[in-house]
BAFI-3210 file (N, C-alpha, C; in Angstrom, 3 decimals, decimal comma, padded with zeros to 6 digits):
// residues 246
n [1|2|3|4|5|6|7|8|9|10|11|12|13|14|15|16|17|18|19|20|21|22|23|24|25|26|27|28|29|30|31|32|33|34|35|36|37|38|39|40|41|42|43|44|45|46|47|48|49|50|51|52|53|54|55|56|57|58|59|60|61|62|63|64|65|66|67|68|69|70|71|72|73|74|75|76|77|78|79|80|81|82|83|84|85|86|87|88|89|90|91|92|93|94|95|96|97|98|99|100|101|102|103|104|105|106|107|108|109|110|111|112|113|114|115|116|117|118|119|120|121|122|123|124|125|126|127|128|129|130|131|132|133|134|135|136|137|138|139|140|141|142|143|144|145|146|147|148|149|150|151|152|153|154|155|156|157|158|159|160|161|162|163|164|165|166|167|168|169|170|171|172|173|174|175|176|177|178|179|180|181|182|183|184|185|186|187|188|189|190|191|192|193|194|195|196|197|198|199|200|201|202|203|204|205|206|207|208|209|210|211|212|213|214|215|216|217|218|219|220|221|222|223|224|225|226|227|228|229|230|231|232|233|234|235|236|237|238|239|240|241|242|243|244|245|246]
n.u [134,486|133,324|132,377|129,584|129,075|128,245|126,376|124,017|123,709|122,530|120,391|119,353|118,437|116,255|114,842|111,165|110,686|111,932|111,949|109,506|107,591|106,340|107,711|110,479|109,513|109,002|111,670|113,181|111,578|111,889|114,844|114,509|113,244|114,792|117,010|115,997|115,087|117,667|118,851|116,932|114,730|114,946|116,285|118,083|119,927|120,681|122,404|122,550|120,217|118,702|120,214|118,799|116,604|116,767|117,878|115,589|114,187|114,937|113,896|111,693|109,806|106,599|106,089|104,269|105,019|107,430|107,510|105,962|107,100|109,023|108,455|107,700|109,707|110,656|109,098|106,796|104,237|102,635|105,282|107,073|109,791|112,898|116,074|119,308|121,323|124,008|124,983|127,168|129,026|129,560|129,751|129,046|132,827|134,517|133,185|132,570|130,198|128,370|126,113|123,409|120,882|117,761|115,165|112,078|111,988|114,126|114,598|113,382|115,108|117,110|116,638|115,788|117,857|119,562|118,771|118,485|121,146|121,733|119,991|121,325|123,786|125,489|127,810|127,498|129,227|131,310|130,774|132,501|134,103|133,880|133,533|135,764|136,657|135,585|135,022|133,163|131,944|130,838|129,107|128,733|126,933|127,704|126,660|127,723|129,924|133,444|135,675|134,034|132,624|135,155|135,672|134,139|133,530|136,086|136,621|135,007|134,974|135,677|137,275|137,863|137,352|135,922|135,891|133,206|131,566|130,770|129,348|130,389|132,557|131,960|133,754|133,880|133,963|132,543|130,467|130,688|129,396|126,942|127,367|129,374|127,152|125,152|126,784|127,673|124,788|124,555|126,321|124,618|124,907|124,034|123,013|122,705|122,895|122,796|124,428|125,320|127,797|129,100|132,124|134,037|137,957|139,135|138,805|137,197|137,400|135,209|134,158|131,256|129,543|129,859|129,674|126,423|125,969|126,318|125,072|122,689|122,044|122,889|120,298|117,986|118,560|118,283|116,011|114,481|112,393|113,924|115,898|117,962|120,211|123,344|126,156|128,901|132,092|132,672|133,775|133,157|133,596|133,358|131,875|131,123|129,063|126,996|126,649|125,079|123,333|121,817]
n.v [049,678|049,362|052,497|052,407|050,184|050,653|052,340|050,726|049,364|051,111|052,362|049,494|049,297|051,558|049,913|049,699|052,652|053,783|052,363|050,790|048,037|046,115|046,284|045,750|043,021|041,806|041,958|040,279|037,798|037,443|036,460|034,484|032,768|033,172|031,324|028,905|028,086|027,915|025,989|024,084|023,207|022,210|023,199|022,067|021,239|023,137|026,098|028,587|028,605|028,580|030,904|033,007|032,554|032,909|035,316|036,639|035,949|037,311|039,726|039,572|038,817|036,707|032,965|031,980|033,759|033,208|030,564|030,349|031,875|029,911|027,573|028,819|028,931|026,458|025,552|024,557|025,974|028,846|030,877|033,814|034,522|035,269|037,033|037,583|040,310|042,477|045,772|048,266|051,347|054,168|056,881|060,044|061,717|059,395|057,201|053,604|051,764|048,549|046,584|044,644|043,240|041,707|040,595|040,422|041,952|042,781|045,286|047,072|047,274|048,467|050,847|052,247|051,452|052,942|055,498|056,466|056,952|058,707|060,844|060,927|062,331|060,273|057,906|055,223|052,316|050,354|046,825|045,103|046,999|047,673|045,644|044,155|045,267|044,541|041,853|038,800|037,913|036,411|038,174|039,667|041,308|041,349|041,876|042,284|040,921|041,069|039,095|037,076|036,535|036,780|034,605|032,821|033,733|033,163|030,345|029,113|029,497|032,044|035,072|037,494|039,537|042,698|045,789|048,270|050,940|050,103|047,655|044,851|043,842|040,487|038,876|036,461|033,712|033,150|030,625|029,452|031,217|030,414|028,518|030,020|032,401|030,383|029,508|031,726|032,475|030,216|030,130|032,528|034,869|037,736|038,066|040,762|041,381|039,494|038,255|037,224|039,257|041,779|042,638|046,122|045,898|048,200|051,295|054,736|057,785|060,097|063,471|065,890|066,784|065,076|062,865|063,200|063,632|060,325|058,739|059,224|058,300|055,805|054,962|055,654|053,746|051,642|051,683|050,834|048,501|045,959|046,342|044,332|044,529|046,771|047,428|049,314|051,477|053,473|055,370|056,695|059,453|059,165|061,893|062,954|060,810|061,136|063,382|063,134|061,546|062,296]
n.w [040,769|037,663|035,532|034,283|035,336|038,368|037,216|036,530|038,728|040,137|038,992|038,820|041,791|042,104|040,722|039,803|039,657|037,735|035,467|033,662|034,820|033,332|031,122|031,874|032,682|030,071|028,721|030,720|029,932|027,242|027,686|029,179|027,057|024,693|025,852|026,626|024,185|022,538|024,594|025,495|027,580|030,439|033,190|034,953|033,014|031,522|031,505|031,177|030,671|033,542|034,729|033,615|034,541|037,633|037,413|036,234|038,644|040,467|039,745|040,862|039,148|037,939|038,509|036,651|034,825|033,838|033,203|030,954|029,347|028,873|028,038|025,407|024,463|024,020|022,458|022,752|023,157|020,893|019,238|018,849|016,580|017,192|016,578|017,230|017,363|017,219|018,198|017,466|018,871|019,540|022,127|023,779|024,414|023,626|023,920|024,672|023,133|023,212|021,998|022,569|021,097|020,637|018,505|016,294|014,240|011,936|010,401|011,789|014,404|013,260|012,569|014,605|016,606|015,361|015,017|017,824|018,644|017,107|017,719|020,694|020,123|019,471|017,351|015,362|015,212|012,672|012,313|014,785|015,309|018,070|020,127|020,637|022,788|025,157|027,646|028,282|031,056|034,203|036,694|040,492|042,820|045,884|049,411|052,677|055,318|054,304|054,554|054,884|052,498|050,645|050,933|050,502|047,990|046,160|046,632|045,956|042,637|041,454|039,976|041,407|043,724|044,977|046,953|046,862|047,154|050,108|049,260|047,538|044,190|042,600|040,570|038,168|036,145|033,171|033,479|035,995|037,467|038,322|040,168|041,977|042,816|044,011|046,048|047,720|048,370|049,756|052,165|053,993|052,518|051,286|048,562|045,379|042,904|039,845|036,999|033,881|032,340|029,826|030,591|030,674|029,305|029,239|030,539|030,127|031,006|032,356|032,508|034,257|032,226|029,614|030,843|031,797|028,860|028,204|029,960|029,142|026,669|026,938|028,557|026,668|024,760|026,356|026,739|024,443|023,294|021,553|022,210|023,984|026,180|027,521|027,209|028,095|028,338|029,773|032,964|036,221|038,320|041,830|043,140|040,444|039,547|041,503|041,049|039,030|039,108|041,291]
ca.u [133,362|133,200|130,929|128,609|128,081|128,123|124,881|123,205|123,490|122,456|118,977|118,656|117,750|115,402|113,739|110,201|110,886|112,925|111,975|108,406|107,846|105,981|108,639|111,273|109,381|108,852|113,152|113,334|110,668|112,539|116,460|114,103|112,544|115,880|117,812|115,106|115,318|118,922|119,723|116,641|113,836|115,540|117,501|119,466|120,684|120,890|123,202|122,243|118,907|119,052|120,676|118,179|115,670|117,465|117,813|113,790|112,862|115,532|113,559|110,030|108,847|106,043|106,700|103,223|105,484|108,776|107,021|105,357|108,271|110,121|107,438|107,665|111,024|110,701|108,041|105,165|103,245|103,507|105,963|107,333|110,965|113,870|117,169|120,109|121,976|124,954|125,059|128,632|129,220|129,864|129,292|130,575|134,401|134,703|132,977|132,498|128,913|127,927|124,487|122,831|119,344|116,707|113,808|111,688|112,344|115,444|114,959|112,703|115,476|117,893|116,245|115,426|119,112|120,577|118,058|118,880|122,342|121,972|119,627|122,047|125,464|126,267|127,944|127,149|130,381|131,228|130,730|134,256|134,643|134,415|133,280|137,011|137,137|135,334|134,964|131,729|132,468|129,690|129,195|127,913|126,956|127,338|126,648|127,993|131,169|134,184|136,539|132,887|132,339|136,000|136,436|132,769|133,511|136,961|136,758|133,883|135,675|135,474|138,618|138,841|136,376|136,352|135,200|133,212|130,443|130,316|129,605|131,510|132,120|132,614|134,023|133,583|134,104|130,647|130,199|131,441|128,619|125,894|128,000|129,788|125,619|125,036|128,023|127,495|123,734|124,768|127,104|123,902|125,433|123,120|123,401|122,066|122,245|124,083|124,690|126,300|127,788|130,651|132,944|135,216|138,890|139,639|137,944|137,332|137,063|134,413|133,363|130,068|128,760|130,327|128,827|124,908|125,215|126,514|124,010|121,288|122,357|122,472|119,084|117,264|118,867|117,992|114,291|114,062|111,697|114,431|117,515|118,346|121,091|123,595|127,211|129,380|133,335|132,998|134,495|132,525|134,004|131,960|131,661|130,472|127,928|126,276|126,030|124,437|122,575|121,076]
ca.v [049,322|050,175|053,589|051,408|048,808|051,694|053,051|049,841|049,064|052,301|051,956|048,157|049,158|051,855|049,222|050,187|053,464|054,047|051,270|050,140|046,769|045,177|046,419|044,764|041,807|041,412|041,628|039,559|036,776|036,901|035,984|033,023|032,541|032,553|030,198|027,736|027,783|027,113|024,909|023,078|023,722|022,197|024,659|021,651|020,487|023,932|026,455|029,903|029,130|028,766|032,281|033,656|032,470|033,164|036,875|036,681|035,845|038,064|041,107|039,566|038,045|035,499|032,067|031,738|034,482|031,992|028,948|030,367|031,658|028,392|026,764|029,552|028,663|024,984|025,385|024,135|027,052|029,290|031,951|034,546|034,210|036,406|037,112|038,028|041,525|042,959|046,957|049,017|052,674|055,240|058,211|061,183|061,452|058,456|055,751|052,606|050,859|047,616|046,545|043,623|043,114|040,509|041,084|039,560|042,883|043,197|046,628|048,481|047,329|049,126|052,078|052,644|051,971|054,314|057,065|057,045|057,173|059,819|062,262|061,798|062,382|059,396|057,140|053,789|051,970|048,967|045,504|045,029|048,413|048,220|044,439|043,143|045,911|044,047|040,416|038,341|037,658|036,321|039,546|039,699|042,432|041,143|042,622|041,506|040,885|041,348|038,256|036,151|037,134|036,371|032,988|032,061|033,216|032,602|029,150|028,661|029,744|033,290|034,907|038,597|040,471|044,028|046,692|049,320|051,404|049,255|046,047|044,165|042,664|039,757|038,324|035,102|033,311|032,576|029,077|029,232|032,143|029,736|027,792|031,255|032,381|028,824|029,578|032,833|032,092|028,988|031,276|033,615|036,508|038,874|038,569|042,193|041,167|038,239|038,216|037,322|040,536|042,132|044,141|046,508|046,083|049,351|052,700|056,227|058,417|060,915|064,995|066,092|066,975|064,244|061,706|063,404|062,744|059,551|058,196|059,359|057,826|054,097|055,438|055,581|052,352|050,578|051,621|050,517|047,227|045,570|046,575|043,228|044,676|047,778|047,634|050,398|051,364|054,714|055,488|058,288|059,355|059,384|063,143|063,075|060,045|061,285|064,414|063,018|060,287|062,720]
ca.w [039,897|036,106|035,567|033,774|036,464|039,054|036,801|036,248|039,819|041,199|038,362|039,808|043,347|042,147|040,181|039,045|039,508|036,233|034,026|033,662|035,530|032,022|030,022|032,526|032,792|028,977|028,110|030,723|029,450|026,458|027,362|029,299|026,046|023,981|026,353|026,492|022,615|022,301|025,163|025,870|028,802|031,747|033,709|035,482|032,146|030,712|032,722|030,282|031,001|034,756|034,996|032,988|035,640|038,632|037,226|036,611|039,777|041,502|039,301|041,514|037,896|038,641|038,595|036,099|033,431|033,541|033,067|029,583|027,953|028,880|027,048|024,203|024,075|023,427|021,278|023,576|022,616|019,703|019,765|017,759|016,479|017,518|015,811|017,923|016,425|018,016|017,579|018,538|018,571|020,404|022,807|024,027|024,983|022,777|025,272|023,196|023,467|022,418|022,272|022,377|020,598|020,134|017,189|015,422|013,168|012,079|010,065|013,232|015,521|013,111|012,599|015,974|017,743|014,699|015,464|019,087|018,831|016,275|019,268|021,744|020,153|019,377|016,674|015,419|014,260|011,913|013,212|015,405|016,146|019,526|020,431|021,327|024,038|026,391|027,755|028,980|032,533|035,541|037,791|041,570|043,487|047,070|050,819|054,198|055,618|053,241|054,551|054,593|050,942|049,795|051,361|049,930|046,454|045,348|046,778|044,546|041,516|041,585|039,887|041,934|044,645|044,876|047,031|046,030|048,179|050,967|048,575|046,478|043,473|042,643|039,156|037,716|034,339|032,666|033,356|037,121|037,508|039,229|041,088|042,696|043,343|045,453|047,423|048,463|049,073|051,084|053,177|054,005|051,522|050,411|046,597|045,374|041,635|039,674|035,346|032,958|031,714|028,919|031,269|029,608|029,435|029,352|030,602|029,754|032,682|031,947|033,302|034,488|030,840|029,167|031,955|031,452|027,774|027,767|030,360|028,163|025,200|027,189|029,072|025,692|024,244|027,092|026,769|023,091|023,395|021,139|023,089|025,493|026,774|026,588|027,876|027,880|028,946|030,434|034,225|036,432|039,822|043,020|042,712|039,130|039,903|042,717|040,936|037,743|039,605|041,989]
c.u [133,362|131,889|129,684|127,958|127,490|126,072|123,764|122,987|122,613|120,438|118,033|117,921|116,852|114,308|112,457|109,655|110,743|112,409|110,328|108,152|107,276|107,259|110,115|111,401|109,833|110,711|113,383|112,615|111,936|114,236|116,094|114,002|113,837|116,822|117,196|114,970|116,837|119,308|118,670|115,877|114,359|116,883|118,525|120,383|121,140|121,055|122,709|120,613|118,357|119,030|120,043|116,420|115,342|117,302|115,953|113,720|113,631|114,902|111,645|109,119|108,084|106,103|105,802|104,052|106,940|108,199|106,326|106,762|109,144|109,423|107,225|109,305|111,474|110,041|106,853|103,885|103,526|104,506|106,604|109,385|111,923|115,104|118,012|120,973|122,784|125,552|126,388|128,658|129,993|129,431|130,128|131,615|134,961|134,540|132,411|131,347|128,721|126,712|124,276|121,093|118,873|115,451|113,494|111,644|113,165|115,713|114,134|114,109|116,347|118,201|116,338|116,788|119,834|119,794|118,234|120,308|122,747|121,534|120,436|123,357|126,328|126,605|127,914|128,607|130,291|131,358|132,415|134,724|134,690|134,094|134,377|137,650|136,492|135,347|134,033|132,743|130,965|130,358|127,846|128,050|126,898|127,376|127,488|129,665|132,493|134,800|135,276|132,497|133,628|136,364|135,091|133,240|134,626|137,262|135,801|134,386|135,943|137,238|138,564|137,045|136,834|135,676|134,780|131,567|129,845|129,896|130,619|130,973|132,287|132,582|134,202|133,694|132,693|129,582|130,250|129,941|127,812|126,335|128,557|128,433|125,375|125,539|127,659|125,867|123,792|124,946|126,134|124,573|124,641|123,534|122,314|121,776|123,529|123,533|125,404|126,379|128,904|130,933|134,022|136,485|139,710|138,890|138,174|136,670|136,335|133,716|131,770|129,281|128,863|129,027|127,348|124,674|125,232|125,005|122,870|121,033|121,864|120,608|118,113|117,664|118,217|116,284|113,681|113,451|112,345|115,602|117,244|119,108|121,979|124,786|128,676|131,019|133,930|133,080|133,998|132,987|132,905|130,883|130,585|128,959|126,918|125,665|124,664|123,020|121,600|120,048]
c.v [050,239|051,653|052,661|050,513|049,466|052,217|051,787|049,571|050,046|052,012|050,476|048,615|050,191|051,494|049,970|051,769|054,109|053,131|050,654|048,585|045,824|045,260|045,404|043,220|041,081|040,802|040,146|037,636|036,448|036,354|034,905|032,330|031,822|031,177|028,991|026,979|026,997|026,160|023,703|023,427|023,417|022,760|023,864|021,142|021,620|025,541|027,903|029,947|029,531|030,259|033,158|033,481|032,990|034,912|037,638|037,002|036,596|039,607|041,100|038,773|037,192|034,386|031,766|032,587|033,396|030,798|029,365|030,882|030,749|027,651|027,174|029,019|027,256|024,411|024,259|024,781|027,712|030,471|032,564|033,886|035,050|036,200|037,890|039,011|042,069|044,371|047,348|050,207|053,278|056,716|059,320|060,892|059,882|057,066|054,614|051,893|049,808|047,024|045,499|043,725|041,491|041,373|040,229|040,362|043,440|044,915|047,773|048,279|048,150|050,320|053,093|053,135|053,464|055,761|057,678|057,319|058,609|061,077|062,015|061,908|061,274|058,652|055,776|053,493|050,889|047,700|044,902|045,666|048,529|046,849|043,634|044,415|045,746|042,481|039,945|037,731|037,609|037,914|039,519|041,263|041,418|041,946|041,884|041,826|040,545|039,705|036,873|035,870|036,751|035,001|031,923|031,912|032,820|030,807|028,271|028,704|030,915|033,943|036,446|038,893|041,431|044,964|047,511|049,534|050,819|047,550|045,616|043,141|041,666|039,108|037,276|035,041|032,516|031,690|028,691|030,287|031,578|028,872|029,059|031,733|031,521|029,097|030,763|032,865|030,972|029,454|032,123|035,107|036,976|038,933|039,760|041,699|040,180|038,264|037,490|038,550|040,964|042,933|044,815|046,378|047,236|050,629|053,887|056,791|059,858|062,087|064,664|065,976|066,163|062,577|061,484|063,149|061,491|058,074|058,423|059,021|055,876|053,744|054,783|054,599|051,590|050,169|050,952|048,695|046,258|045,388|045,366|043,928|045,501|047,914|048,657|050,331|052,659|054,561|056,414|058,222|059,767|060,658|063,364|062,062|060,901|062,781|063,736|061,498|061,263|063,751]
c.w [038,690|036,194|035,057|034,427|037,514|038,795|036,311|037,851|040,338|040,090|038,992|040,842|043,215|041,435|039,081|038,550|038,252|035,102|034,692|033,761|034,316|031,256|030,534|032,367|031,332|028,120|029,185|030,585|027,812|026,351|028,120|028,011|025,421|024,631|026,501|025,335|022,519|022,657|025,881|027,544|030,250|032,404|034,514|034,302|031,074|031,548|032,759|030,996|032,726|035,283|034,908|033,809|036,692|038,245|037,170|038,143|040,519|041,238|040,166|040,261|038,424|037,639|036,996|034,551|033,000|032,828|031,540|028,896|028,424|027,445|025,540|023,256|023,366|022,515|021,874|023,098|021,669|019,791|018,763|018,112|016,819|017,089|017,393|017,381|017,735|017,559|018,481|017,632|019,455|021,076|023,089|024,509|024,537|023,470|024,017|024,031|022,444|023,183|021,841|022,452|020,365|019,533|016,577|014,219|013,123|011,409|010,957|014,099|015,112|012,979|013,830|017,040|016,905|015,070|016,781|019,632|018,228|017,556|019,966|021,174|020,481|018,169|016,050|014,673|013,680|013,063|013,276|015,569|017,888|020,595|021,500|022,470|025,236|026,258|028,541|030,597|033,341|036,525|038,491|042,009|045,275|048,430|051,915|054,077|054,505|053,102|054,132|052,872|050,078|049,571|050,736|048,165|045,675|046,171|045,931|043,388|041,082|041,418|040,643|043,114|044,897|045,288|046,636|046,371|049,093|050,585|047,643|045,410|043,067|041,069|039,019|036,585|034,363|033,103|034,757|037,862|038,916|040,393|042,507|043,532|044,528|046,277|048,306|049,392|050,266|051,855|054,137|053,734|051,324|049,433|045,881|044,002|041,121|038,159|034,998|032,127|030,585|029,832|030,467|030,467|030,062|029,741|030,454|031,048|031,841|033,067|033,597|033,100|029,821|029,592|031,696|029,836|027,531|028,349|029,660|027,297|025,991|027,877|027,981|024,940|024,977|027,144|025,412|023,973|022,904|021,608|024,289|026,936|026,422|027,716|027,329|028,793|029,686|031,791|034,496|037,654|040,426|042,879|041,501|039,427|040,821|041,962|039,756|038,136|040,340|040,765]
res [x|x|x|x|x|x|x|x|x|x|x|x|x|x|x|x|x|x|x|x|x|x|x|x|x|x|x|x|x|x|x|x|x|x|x|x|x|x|x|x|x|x|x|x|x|x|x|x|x|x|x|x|x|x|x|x|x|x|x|x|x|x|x|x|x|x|x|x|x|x|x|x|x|x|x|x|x|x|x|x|x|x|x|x|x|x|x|x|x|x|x|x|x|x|x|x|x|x|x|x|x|x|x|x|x|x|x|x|x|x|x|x|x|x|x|x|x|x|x|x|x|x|x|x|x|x|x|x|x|x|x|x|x|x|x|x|x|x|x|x|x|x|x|x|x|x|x|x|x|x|x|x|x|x|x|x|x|x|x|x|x|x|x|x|x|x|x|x|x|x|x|x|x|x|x|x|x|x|x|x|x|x|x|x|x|x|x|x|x|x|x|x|x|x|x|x|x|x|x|x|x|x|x|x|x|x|x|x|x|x|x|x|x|x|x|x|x|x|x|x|x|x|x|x|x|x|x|x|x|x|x|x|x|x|x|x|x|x|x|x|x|x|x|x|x|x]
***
């Protein structure tokens, strides 16, 4: 597992903990919101939006917060507008982040990611600096039995599964995502968490001190009210995690 998925996973399961359950809810109201916009309110005829449901209600969202930004989305009700902006930089030991924003203000959202890149030691780069070093890919987290789990998801469409702390993961192409989900749920899998995500190509394997700034840099992106989403290509061993996690 990428350091990055490693530290999104390991934040997932302490939930409300770490991330304020409005603030949660609210990003995810809006990638309902946006997919409802683009592709149209019904989630059997619209695959993005679906996902973007499914990830709701796997965060506990209630059914009463989905059902309005669907409606925001289709223009049922009124709703503010949002622009889609795609920020790339960098962190320590030269880890390459790309960021995905939604705003309805495009010069707070710019201010804001450049100022936080600037406190933690980090760089913002030109648009395509660091974009074509990853690729959108469906990503599971699943539990249970390994051979149960392989024969569920690459028969579904699922192009690799891969241990990694007792679960696994499982990779998928975009579009194949929900279908892979079904299967494994059919199966009785324990699905822990299911995306659409950018995984990186390539990784940077990163120290203790390296590791604590870099997490702090995606930490404070991730909290920006504008920041959707914040995928990164750094590598942390067990050792290092556990230290910087604990």
């Amino acid at each position: 597992m990428s350091g990055h998925s490693k530290w999104s996973t390991i934040k997932y399961k302490k939930g409300a903990k770490d991330i304020q359950r409005g603030k949660l809810f609210a990003k995810l109201a809006r990638a309902v919101e946006i997919a409802a916009r683009d592709g149209g309110g019904d989630p059997a005829m619209n695959a993005t939006l679906a996902l973007a449901i499914q990830k709701a209600k796997d965060a506990s969202m209630p059914n009463d917060n989905i059902d309005r930004a669907i409606k925001r989305g289709t223009g049922d009700v009124a709703a503010t507008h949002y622009d889609e902006i795609w920020y790339e930089g960098y962190g320590a030991g030269g880890v390459a982040l790309f960021v995905q924003v939604l705003t309805d203000n495009r010069n707070r959202a710019a201010s804001a990611v450049r100022s936080t890149f600037t406190r933690h030691n980090g760089n913002l780069g030109e648009p395509g600096s660091v974009g074509y070093l990853f690729v959108q890919k469906g990503y599971l987290i699943a539990a249970g039995d390994e051979d149960e789990i392989m024969l569920a998801a690459l028969e579904a469409g699922a192009e690799d599964v891969r241990p990694s702390d007792g679960q696994y993961e499982v990779i998928t192409p975009p579009a194949e995502l929900a279908v892979v989900r079904a299967a494994l749920d059919g199966a009785g899998i324990r699905v822990e968490s299911a995306e659409v995500t950018h995984l990186p190509m390539t990784t940077i394997a990163l120290g203790e001190e390296s590791a604590r700034s870099v997490l702090r840099l995606v930490d404070a992106l991730e909290e920006l009210d504008d920041v959707q989403a914040v995928y990164a290509n750094f590598d942390i061993s067990e050792d290092v995690m556990a230290a910087v996690a604990g």
